[in-house]
Structure formats: C-alpha cells, structure tokens
LOKOLZA-969442 format. One record per residue (C-alpha): chain; x, y, z. Coordinates in steps of 0.5 Angstrom, whole numbers, plus 500, padded with zeros to 3 digits. Layout:
N
<r><mol>A</mol><X>X</X><Y>Y</Y><Z>Z</Z></r>
...
//
This chain:
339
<r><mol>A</mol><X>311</X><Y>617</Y><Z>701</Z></r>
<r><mol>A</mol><X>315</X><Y>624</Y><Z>699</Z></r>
<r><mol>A</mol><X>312</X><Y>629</Y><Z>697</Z></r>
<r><mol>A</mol><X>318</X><Y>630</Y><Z>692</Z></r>
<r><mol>A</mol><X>317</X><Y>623</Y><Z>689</Z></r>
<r><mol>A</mol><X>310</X><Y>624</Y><Z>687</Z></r>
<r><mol>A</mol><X>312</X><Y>631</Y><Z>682</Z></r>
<r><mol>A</mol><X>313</X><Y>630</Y><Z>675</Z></r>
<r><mol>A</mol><X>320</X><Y>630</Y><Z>672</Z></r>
<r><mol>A</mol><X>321</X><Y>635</Y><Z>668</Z></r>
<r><mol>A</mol><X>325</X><Y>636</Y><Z>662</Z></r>
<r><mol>A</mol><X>327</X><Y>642</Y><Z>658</Z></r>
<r><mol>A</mol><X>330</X><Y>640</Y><Z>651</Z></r>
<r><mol>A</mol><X>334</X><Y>646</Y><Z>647</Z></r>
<r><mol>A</mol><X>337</X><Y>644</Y><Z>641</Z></r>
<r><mol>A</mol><X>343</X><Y>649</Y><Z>640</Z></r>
<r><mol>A</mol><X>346</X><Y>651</Y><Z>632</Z></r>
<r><mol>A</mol><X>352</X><Y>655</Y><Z>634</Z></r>
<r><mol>A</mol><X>349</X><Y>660</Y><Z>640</Z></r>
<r><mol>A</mol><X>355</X><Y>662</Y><Z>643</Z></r>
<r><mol>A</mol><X>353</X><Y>668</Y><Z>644</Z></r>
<r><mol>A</mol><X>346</X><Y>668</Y><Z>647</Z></r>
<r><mol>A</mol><X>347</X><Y>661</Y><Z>651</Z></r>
<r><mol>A</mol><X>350</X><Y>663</Y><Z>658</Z></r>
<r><mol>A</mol><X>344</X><Y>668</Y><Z>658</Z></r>
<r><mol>A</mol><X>339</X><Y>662</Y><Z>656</Z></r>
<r><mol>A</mol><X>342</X><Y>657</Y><Z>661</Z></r>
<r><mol>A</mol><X>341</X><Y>662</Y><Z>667</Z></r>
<r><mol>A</mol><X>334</X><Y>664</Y><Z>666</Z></r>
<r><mol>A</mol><X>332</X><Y>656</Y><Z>665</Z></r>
<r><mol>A</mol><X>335</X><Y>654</Y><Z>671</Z></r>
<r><mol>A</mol><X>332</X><Y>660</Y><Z>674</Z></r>
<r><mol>A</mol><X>325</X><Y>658</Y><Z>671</Z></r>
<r><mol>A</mol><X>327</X><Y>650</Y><Z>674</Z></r>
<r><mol>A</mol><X>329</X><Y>652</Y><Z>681</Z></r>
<r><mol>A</mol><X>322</X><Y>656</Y><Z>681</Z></r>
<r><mol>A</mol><X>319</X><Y>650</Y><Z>678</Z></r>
<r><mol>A</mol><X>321</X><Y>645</Y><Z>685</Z></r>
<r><mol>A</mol><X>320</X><Y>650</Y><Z>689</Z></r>
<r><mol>A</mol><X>313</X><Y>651</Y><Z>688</Z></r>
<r><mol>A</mol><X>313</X><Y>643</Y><Z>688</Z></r>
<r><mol>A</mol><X>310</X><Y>643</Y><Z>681</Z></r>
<r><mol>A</mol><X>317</X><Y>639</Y><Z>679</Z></r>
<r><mol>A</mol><X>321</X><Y>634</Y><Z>682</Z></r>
<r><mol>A</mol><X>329</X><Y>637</Y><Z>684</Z></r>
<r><mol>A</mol><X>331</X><Y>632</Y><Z>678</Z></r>
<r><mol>A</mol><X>329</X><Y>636</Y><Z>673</Z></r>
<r><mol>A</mol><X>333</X><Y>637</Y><Z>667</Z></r>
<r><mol>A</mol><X>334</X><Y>642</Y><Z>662</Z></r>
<r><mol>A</mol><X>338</X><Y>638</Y><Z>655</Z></r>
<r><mol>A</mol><X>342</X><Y>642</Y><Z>651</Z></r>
<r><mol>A</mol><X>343</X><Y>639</Y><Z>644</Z></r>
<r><mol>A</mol><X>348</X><Y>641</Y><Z>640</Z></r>
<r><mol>A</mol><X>347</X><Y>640</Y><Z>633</Z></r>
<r><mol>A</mol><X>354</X><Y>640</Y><Z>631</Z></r>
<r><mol>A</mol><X>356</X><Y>647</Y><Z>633</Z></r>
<r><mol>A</mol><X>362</X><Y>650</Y><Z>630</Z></r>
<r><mol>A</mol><X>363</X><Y>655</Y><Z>636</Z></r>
<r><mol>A</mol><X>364</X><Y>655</Y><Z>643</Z></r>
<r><mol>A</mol><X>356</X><Y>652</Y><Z>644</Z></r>
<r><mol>A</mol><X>359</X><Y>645</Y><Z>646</Z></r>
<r><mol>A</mol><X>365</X><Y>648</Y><Z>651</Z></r>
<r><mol>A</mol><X>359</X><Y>653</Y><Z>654</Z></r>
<r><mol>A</mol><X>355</X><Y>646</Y><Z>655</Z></r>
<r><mol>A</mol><X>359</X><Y>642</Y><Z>657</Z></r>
<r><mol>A</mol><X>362</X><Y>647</Y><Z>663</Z></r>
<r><mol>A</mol><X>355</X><Y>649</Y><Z>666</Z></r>
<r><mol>A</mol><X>354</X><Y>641</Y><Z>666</Z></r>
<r><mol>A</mol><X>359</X><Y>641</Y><Z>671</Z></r>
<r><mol>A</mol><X>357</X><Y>647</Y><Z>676</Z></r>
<r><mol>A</mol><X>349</X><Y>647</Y><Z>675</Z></r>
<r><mol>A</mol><X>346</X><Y>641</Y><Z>677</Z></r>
<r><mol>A</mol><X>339</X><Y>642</Y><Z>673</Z></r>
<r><mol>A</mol><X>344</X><Y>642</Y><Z>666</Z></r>
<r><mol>A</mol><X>345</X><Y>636</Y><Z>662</Z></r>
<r><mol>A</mol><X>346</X><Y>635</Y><Z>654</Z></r>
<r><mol>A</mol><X>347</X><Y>632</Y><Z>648</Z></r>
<r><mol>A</mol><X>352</X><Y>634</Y><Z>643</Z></r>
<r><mol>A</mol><X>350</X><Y>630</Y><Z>636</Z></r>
<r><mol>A</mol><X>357</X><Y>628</Y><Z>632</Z></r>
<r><mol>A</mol><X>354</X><Y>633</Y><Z>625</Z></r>
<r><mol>A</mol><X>349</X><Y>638</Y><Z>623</Z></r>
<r><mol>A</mol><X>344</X><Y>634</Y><Z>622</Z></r>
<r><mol>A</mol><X>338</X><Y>640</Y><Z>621</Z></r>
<r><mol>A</mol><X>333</X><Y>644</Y><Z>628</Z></r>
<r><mol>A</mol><X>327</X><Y>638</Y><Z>627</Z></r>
<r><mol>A</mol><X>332</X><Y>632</Y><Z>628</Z></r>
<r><mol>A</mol><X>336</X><Y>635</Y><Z>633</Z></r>
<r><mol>A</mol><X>329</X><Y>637</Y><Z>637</Z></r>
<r><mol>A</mol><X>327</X><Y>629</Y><Z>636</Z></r>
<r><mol>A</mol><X>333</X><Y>628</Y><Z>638</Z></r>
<r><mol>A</mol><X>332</X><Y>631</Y><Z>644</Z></r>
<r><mol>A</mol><X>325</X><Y>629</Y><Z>645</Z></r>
<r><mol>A</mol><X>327</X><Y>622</Y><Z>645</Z></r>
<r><mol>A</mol><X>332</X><Y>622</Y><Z>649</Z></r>
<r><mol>A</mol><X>327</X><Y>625</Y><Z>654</Z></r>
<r><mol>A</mol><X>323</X><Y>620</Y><Z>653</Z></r>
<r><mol>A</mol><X>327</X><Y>615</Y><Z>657</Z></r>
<r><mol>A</mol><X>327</X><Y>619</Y><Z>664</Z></r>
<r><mol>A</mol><X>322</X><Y>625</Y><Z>664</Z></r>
<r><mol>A</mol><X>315</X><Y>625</Y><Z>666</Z></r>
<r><mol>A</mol><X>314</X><Y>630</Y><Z>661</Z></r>
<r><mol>A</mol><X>318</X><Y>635</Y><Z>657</Z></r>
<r><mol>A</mol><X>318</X><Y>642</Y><Z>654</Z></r>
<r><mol>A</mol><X>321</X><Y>645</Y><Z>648</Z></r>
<r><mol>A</mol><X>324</X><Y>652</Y><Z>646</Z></r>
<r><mol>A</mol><X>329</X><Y>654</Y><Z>641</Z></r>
<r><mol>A</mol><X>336</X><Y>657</Y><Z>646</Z></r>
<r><mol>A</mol><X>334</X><Y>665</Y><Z>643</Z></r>
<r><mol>A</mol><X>328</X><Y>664</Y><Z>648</Z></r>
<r><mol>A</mol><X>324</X><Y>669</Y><Z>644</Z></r>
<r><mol>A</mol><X>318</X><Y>664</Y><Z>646</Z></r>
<r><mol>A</mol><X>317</X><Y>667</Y><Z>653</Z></r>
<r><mol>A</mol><X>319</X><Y>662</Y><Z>659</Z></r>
<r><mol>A</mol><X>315</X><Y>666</Y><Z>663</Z></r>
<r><mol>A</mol><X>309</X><Y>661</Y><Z>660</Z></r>
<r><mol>A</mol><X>313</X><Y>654</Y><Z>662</Z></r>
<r><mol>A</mol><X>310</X><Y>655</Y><Z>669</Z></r>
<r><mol>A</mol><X>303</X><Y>655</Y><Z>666</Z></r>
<r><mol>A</mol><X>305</X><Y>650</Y><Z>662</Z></r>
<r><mol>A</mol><X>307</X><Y>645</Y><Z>667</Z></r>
<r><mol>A</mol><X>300</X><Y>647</Y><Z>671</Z></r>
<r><mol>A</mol><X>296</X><Y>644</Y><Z>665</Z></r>
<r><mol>A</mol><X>300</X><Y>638</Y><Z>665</Z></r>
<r><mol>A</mol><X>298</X><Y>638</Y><Z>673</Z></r>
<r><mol>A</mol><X>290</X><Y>638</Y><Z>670</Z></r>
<r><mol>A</mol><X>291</X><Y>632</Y><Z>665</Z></r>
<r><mol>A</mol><X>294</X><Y>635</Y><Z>658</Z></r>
<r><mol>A</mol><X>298</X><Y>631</Y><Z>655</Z></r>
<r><mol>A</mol><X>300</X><Y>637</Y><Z>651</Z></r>
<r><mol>A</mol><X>300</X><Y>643</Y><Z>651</Z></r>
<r><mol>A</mol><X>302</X><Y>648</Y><Z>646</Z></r>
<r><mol>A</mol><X>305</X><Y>655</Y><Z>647</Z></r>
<r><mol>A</mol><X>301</X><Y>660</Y><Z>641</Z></r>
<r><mol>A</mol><X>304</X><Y>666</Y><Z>639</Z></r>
<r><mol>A</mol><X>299</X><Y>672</Y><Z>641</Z></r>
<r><mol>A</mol><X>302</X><Y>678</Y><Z>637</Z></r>
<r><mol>A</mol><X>308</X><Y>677</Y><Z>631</Z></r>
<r><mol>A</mol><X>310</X><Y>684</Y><Z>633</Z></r>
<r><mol>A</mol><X>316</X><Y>683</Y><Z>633</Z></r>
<r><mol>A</mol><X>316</X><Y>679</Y><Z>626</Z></r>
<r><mol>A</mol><X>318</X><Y>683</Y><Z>620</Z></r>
<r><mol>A</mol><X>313</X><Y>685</Y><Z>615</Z></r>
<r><mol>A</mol><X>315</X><Y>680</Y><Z>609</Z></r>
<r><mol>A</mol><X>316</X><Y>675</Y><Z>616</Z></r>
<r><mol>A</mol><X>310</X><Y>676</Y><Z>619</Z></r>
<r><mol>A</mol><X>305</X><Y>675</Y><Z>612</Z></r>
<r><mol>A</mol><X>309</X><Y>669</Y><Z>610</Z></r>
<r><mol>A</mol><X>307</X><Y>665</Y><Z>616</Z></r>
<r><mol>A</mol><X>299</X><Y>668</Y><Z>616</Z></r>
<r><mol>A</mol><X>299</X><Y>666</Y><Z>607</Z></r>
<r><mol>A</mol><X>303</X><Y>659</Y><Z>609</Z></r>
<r><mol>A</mol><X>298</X><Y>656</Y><Z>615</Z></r>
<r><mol>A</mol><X>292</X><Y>659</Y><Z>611</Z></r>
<r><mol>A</mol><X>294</X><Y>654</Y><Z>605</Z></r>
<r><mol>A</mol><X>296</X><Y>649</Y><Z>609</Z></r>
<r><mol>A</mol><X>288</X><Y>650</Y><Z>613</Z></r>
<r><mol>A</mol><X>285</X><Y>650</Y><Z>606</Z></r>
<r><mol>A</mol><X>289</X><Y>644</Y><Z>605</Z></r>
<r><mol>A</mol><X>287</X><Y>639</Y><Z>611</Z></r>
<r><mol>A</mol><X>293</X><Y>639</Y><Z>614</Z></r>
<r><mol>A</mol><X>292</X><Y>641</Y><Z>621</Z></r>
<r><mol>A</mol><X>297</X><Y>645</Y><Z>624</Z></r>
<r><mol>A</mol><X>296</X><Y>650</Y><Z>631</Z></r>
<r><mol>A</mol><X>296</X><Y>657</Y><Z>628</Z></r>
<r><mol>A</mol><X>302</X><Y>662</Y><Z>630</Z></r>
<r><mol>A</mol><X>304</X><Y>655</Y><Z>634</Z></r>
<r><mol>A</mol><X>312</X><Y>654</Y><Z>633</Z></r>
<r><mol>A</mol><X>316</X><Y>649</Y><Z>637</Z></r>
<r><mol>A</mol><X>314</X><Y>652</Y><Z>644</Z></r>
<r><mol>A</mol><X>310</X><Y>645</Y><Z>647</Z></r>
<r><mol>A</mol><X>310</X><Y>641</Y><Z>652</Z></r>
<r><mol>A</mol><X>308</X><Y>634</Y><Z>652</Z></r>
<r><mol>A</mol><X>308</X><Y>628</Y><Z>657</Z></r>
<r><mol>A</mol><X>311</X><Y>621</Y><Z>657</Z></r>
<r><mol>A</mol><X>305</X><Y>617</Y><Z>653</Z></r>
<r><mol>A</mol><X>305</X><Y>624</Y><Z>648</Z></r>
<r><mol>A</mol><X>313</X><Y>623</Y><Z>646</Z></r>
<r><mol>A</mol><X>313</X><Y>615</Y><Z>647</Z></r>
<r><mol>A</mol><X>307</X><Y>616</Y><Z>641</Z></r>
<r><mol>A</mol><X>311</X><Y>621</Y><Z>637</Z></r>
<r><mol>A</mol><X>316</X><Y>617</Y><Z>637</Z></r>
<r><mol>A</mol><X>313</X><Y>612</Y><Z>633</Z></r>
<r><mol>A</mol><X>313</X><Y>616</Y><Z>626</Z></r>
<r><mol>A</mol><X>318</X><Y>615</Y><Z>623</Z></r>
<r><mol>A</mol><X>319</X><Y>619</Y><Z>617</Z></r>
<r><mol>A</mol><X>325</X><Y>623</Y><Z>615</Z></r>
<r><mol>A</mol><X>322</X><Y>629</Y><Z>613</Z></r>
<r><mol>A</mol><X>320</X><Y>631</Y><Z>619</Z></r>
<r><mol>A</mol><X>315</X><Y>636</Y><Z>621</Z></r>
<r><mol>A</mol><X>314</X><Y>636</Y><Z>628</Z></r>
<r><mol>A</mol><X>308</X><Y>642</Y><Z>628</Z></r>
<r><mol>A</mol><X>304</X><Y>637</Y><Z>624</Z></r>
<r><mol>A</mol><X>305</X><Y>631</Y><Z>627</Z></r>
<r><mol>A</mol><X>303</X><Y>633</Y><Z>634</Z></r>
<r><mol>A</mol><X>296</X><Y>635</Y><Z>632</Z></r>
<r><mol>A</mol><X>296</X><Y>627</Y><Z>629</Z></r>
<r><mol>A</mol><X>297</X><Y>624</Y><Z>637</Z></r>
<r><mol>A</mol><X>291</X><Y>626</Y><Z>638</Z></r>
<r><mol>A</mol><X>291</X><Y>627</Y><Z>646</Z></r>
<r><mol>A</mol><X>288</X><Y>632</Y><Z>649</Z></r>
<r><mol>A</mol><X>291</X><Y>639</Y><Z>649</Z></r>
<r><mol>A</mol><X>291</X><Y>645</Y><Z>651</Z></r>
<r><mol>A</mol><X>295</X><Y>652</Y><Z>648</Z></r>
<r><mol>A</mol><X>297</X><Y>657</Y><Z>653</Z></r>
<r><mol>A</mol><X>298</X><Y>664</Y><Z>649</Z></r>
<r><mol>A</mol><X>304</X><Y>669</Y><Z>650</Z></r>
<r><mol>A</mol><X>308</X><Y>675</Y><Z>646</Z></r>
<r><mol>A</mol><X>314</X><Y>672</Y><Z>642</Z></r>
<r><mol>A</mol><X>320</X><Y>677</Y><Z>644</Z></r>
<r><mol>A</mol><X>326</X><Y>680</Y><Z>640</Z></r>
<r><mol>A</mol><X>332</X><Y>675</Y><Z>640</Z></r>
<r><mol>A</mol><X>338</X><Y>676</Y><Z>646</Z></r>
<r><mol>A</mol><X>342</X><Y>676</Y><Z>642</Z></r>
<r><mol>A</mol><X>347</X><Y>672</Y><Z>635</Z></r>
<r><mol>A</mol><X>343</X><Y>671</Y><Z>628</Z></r>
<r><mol>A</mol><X>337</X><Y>668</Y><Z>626</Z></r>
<r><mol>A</mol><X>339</X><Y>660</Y><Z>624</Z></r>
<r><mol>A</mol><X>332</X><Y>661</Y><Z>620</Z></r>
<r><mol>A</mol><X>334</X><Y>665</Y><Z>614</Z></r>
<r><mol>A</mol><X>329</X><Y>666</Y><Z>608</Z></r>
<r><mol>A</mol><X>331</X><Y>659</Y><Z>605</Z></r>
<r><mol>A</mol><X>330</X><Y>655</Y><Z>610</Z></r>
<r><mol>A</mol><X>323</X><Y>657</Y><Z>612</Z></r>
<r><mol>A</mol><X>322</X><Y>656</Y><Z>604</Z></r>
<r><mol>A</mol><X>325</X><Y>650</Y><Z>605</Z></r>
<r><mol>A</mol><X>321</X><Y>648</Y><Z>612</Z></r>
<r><mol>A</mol><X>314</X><Y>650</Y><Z>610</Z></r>
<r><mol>A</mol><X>315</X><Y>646</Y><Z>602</Z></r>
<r><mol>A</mol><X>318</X><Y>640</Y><Z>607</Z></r>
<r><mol>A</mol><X>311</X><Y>641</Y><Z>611</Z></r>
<r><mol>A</mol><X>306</X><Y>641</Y><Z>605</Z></r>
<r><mol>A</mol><X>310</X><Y>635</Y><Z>602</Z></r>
<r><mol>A</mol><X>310</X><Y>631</Y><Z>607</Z></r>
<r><mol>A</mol><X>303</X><Y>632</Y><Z>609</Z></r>
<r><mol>A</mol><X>299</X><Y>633</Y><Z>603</Z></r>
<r><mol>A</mol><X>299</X><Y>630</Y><Z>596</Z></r>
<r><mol>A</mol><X>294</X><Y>637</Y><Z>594</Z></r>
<r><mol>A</mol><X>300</X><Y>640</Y><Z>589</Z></r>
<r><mol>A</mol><X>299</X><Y>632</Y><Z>586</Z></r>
<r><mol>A</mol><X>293</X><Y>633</Y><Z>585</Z></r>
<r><mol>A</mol><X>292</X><Y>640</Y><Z>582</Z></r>
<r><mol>A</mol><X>298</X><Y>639</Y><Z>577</Z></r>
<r><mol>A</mol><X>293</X><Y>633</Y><Z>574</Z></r>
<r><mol>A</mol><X>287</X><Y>637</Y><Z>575</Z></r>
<r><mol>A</mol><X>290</X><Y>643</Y><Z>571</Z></r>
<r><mol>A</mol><X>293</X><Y>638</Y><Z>567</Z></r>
<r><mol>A</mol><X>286</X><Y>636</Y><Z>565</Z></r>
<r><mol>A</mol><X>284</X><Y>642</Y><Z>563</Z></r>
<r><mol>A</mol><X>290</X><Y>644</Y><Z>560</Z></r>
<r><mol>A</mol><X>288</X><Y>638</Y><Z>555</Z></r>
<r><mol>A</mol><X>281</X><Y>640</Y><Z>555</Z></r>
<r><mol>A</mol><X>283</X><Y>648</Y><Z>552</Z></r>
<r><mol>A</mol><X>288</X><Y>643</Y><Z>548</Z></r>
<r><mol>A</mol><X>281</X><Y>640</Y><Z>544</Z></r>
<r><mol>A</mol><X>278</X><Y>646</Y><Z>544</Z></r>
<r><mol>A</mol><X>283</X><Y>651</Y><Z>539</Z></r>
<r><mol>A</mol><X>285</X><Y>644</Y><Z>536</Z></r>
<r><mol>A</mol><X>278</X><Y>644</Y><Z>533</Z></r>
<r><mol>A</mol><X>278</X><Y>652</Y><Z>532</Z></r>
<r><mol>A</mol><X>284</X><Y>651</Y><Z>528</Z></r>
<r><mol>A</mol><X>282</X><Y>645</Y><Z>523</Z></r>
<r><mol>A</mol><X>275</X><Y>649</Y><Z>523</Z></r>
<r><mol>A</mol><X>279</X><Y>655</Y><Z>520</Z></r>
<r><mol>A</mol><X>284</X><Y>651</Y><Z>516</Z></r>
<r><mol>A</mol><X>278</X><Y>647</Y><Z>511</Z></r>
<r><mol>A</mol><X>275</X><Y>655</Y><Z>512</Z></r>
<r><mol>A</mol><X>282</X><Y>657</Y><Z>509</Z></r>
<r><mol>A</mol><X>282</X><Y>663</Y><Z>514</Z></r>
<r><mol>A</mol><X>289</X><Y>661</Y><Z>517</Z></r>
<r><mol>A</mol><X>296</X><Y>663</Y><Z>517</Z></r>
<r><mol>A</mol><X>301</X><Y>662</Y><Z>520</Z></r>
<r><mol>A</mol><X>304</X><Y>664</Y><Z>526</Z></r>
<r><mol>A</mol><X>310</X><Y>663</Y><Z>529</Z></r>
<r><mol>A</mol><X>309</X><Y>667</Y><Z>536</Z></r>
<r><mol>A</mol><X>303</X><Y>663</Y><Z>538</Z></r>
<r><mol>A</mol><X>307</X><Y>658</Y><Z>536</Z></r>
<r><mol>A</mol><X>314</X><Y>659</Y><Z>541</Z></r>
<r><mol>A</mol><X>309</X><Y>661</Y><Z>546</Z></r>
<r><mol>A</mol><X>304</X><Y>655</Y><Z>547</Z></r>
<r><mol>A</mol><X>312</X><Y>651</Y><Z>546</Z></r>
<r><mol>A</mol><X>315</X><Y>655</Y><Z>552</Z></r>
<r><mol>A</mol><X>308</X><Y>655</Y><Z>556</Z></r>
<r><mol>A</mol><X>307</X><Y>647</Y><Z>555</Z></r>
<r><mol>A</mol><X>315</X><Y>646</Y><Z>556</Z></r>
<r><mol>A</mol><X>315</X><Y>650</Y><Z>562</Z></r>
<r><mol>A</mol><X>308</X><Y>648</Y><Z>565</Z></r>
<r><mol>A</mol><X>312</X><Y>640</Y><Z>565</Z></r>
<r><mol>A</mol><X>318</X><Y>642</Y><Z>567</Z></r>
<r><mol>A</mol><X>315</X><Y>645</Y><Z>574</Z></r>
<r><mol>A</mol><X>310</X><Y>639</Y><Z>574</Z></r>
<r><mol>A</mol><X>316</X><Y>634</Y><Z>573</Z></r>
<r><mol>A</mol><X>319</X><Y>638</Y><Z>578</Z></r>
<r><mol>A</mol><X>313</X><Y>637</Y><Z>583</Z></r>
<r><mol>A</mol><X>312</X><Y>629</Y><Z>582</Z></r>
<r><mol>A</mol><X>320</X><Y>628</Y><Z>583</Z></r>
<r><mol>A</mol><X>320</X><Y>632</Y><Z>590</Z></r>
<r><mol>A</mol><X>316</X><Y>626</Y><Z>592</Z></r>
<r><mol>A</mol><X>319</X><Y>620</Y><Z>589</Z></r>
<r><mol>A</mol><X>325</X><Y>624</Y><Z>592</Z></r>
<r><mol>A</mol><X>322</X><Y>623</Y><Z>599</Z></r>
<r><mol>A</mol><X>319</X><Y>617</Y><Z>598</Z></r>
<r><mol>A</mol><X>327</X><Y>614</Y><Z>596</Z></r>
<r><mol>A</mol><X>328</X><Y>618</Y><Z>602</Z></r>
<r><mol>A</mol><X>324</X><Y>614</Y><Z>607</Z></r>
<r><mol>A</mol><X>325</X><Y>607</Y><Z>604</Z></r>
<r><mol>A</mol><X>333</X><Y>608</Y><Z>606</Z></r>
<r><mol>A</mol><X>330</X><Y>608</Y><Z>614</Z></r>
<r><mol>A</mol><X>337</X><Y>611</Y><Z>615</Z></r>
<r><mol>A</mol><X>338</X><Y>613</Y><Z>622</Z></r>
<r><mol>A</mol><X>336</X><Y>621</Y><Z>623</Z></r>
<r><mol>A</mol><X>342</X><Y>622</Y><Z>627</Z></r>
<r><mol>A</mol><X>348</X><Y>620</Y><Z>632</Z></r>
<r><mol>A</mol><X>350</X><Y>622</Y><Z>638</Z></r>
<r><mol>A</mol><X>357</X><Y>624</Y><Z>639</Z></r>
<r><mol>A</mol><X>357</X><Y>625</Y><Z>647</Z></r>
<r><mol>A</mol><X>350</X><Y>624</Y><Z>651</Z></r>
<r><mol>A</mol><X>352</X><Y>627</Y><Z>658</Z></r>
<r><mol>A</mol><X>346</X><Y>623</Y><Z>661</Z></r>
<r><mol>A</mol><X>350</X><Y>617</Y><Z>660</Z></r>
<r><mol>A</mol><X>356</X><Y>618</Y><Z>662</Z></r>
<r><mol>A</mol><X>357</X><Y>626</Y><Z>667</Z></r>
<r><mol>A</mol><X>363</X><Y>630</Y><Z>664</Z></r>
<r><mol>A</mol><X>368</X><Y>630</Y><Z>669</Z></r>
<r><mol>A</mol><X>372</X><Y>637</Y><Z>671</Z></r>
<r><mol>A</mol><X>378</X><Y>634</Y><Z>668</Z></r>
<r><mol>A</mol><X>375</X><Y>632</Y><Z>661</Z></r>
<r><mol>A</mol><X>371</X><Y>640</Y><Z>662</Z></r>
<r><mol>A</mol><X>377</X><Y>643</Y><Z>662</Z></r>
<r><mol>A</mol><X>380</X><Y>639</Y><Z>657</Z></r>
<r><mol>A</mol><X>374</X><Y>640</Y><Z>651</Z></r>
<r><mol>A</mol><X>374</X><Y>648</Y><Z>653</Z></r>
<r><mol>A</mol><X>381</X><Y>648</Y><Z>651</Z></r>
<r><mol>A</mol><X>381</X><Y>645</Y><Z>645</Z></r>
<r><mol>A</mol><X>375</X><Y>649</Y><Z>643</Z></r>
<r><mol>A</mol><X>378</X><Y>655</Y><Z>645</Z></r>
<r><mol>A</mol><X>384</X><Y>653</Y><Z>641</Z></r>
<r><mol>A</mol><X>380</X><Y>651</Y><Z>634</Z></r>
<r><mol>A</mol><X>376</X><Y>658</Y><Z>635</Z></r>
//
C-alpha cells in the first residue's frame, strides 16, 4: 500500500470574525506548516486548513474564497451570520469530522505558535486522542488580562470544573474525540470544559503565546465576562448553591437580631431608627435582586436548550462544492464594491 494512503489527514480549523487584515499572512504560514507536514510524511497530501467565516463583514470571504482556488491546501465554510467564536469553531470541528482523521484548531491571529502543530501531529502518531497546546508564559497579556484569567481557572478549579490551565482553543483532536464531541449538544458552548469530559487520552505540548499580526482583539473585556460566566454557568450550579447557603445564614442572623429586638423591646430599651432600618431594606432588596438575577441566568439557559435549535447555518461550504474561478472573481467584486 502507498505510503501516502496510510498517513492521517489533517485538518487545520480556523474560525475567522472580519480578519482582513492579518488573513493572507495566516494562510501563508499554515500552509507552509502543511506543506511541511506531507513532506515529512506525518500528514497525508489531502490535507486541508478550513476557514470558517463567522459572518464577516469585511473582505475575510473574498480573501477566503480567492485562496481556495490558487492554493490546493485551502477550503472553507462561510456561515450565513455571526453566530459567536465557540459555535463557529464547532462548526468547523463538525465539518472536519466528516473527512479528516484528525483536526487542529487555532484562532486566524496565530498568537498560539504554529510551530507546535508539528509536535501536535507526532503526539497524534503516539496514540493521543487529544492533544492540547498549554500557554508557557502569558507575557504578552496585559496586567488586568493576565490575572483575570489566573483568579477565572483558580475559581473554576475550586469549583470542580475541570479545565487545562492557561489552555485556550489551540487543540488537537482525533476522528473518535470530534465524533464524542459532537455529542454534547448544549447551546451554551464552552468548548474548553467539555473537552476534558471526553475522556480519551491526552497529552499537552507547551509554547510562548505571541503578540497578534495584526487588526484588534475580537475578545474585548465584556466578551471574556461573558465567555468565563457562560463557563461557570453551564458547568456548575456552585453560584445556586452559595445563594442558598447564604440565604440560610442571612435567615439564621435574621433570628438572632429579631430576638435581640424583642428582648430589648419588653426591656423598653428601643428606639427607633430609620437608618438601620433603610439599610437592612437595601441590603435585603439588593441581596434578592443579584439572587433572583442569578436563578434567571439558569432558567434562561435552561429556556435556551429546550429550544434544541440549530447552533448555525451554513451559507457556502467549499468542501461541497469548489468555487470556480469565474464565481471567485465575481464574490471579490461584490465585496469590493460593499467595502
């Protein structure tokens, strides 16, 4: 049999939100990575790297589309809106799923060092369903950016949930992981916390995160507020449980000062005092509004799943069906004239 024939087929999913800037850069250096890849036979020469285009409003579709036709290691999927990172990736994976043997994802900045695929792919050789790629050094996070993250994996160890520390989306994993994967069906996907549920084995390889190519972060502060409470809601009731825990003792110092009062009223010690009593009003008030608002994030995702609705919908899948050179031109031209 073909030497060629017995490699594994690789998959390199890279979900794009209006990367213009950076994208023709990350295809060169992705494809360099391939082309090594299948020359050192660790990959098969079908090897793919799949764009996603999560509803970008720039010229990301246009770039995507024209490198389909003039590099033979370029694919990709443009979904038909936004529909956030995670379920743009999962979109991918799913796809992957279908044709490779094994698929790597990485965000298209490629500040998670692609010089670690190789060793990615050598693990997959040994017999690791999954590898994950674990940030050596955050130097060059921000201050605020970097202690955040260390005080969000602290509480969600002290929580139970397990996650890889200082491990983002930078993973691989085999056919039989992604086929397991893509059997958790939430909606509020928190790909970093399932992964570790799969339960196969692993292996993580570390590396220095660089500084970004170019364009802006697409994860501003309230989108990592947003991603790290999607990640402890959807994988712990722990906030639940502490709101009943201090609900309790609330109620147990409740007991104490109401019988402190009524001890002090037969003694005819009182007075009265409308500023203890506006803050014990504001407090409680206060204290049930944050807890009301804590059992609705639940309720809300609870309304959220039982919908089973589809997490996206693909506009063009390139795997399906090639673009032609005559279509190319004609999505470039457009784009160009909506920019």
């Amino acid at each position: 049999m073909d030497r060629q024939q017995q490699l594994p087929k690789l998959f390199i999913v890279v979900p794009c939100y209006n990367e213009e800037e950076v994208l023709l850069e990350t295809i060169k250096q992705l494809s360099n990575t391939i082309q090594e890849l299948v020359t050192s036979d660790l990959v098969a020469k079908e090897s793919k790297i799949l764009f996603v285009d999560d509803g970008s409003r720039d010229k990301t579709w246009a770039i995507i589309a024209k490198a389909s036709v003039a590099n033979e290691f370029v694919t990709g999927m443009k979904l038909a809106k936004n529909v956030g990172h995670q379920k743009a990736l999962l979109a991918g994976l799913h796809k992957a799923a279908e044709v490779c043997d094994c698929a790597i994802s990485i965000d298209a900045d490629l500040q998670d060092d692609i010089t670690v695929i190789r060793q990615f792919v050598e693990k997959y050789h040994d017999g690791y369903d999954i590898v994950y790629g674990v940030r050596d050094s955050r130097d060059t996070d921000s201050f605020f950016k970097k202690n955040t993250a260390l005080f969000f994996y602290r509480l969600m160890e002290r929580l139970g949930i397990q996650l890889v520390y200082n491990h983002a989306d930078f993973r691989l994993l085999s056919t039989r992981a992604l086929r397991e994967l893509l059997k958790y069906e939430e909606s509020n996907l928190f790909l970093r916390g399932i992964i570790p549920l799969l339960g196969y084995s692993s292996t993580k390889v570390y590396y220095d995160r660089k500084k970004r190519l170019a364009g802006e972060s697409k994860y501003p502060l309230k989108k990592m507020l947003s991603f790290a409470f999607d990640g402890l809601t959807s994988f712990s009731i722990a906030p639940i449980r502490l709101i009943t825990s201090l609900g309790f003792l609330l109620f147990f110092i409740g007991v104490i000062t109401g019988s402190y009062a009524l001890f002090q009223k037969f003694l005819g010690a009182t007075t009265e005092g409308w500023t203890s009593l506006m803050i014990s009003i504001w407090f409680i008030g206060g204290l049930q509004l944050i807890s009301i608002g804590m059992i609705g994030e639940y309720i809300g995702k609870v309304f959220t799943e039982v919908k089973r609705r589809p997490k996206y919908a693909v506009d063009i899948d390139l795997l399906e069906r090639p673009i032609l050179s005559r279509e190319r031109d004609n999505i470039i031209h457009l784009e160009e004239k909506d920019g």
